[in-house]
Structure formats: C-alpha cells, structure tokens
C-alpha positions as CSV (number, residue, x, y, z in Angstrom):
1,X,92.7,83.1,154.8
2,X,90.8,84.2,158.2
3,X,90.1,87.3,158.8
4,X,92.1,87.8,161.5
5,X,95.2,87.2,159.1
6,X,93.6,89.8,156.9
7,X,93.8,92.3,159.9
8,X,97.4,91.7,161.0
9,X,98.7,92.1,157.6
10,X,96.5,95.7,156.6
11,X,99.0,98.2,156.3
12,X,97.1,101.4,157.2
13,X,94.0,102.5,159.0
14,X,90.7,101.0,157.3
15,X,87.7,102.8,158.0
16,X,83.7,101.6,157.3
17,X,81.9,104.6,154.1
18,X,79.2,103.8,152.2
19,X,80.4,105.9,149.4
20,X,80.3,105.0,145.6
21,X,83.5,104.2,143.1
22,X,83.4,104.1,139.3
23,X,86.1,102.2,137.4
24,X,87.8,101.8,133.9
25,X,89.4,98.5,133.8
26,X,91.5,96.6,131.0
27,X,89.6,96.0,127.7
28,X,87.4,99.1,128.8
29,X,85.6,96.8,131.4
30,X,83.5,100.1,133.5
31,X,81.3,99.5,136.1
32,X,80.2,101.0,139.3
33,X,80.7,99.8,142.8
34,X,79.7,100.5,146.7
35,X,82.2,101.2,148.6
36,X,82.4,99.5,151.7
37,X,85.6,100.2,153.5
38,X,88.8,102.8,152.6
39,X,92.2,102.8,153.8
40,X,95.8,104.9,152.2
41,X,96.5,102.2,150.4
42,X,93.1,100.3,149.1
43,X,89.7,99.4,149.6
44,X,86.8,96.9,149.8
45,X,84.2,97.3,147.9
46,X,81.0,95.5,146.2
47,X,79.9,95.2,142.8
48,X,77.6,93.3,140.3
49,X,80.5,93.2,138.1
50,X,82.7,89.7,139.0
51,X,86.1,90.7,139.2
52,X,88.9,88.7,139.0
53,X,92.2,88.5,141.4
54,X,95.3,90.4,139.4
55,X,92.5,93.0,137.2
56,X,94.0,96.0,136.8
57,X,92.0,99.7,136.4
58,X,92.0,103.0,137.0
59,X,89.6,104.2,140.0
60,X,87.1,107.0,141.0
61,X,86.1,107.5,144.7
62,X,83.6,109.9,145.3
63,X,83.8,110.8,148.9
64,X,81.2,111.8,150.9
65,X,83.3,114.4,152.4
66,X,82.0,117.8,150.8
67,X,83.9,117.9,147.4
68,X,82.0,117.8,144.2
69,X,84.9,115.6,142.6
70,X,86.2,112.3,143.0
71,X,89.4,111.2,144.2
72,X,90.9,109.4,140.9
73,X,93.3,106.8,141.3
74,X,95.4,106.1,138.2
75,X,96.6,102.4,139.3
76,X,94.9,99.6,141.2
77,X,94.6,96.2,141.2
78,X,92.0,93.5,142.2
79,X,94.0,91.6,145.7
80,X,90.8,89.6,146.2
81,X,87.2,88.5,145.1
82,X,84.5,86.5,147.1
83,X,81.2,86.4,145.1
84,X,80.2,90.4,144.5
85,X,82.9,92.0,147.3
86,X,86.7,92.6,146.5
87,X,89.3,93.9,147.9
88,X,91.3,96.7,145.4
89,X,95.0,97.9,146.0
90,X,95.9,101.3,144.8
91,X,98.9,101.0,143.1
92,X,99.4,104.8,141.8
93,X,97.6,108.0,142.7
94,X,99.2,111.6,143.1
95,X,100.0,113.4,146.5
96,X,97.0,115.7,146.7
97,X,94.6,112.8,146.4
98,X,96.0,110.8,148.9
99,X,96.0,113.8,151.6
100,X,92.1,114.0,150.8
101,X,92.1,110.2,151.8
102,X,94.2,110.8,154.9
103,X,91.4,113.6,155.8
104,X,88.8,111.4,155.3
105,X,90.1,109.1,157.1
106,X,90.8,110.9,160.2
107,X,87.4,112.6,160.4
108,X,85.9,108.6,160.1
109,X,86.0,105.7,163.1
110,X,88.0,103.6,161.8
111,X,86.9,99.5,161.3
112,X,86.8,97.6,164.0
C-alpha cells in the first residue's frame, strides 16, 4: 500500500518519540523495541524480533514524558511488518493510560 494510503486511513494524531516498548506476546514471545511513532490508537515501532501480521501481545511504553512507569497496554496486535519495523494496534488499555497518551501527544509535533 503507499504511504499516502497509510495517511488517509490513520485514525488519530501520529506523532515522531524515540521512546522504548517492552512486550509479552503469545507463547511468552518478549522482546524489546524502539519506538518510532505513537498515536491513541497504535504505534510504529522497530525491533530485532520479526513479527508477524495478526501477533497478538500485551505492551509497555515507556514515555519520555516524566513518569517513572510505563503506559501498559493489555491488547495489541501486529497490523503490519516490513523487515525489522511494524506497525502495532492497541486493541485494549484502560482510561487513565490512554489520557497519558493524549498528553503526550499534545505536548509532541505531530508526524508530518
């Protein structure tokens, strides 16, 4: 798909961290990853771990944004993969985390 399909069909705001995630997939697959863009309702990020379209896992974004702990995210799911990058849904988190996302966001330029 081009990218400029990608962009029309982004539901929220996307904006560029360089934060790192932590997750805890099916079969207790765990890695690490860098986090390379964050939006409400998912994320792009980049791994050494291949992941596959339709992998589901639980997620931890640590937030350069002055907390200690991580936003956890009980659901997501892999949308895409292209080598070492994917693109992760979140599928299931409670309210309080996604308001710290929402501030995040706001205090970050968003992706061009």
């Amino acid at each position: 798909m081009p990218v400029e399909d990608t962009k029309t069909l982004r539901k929220s705001r996307r904006v560029a961290t360089d934060c790192r995630l932590e997750f805890l997939g099916e079969d207790e697959v765990d890695g690490e990853a860098e986090l390379l863009d964050l939006s409400c309702t998912g994320c792009m990020a980049k791994s050494n771990s291949l992941m596959q379209p339709g992998f589901r896992m639980k997620v931890s974004v640590f937030l350069s944004d002055g907390h200690e702990w991580p936003i956890r995210v009980e659901e997501a799911v892999v949308r895409w993969a292209r080598g070492g990058e994917f693109g992760l849904e979140f599928l299931s988190m409670r309210p309080p985390q996604l308001q710290r996302i929402q501030q995040y966001i706001i205090k970050t330029r968003p992706v061009s």
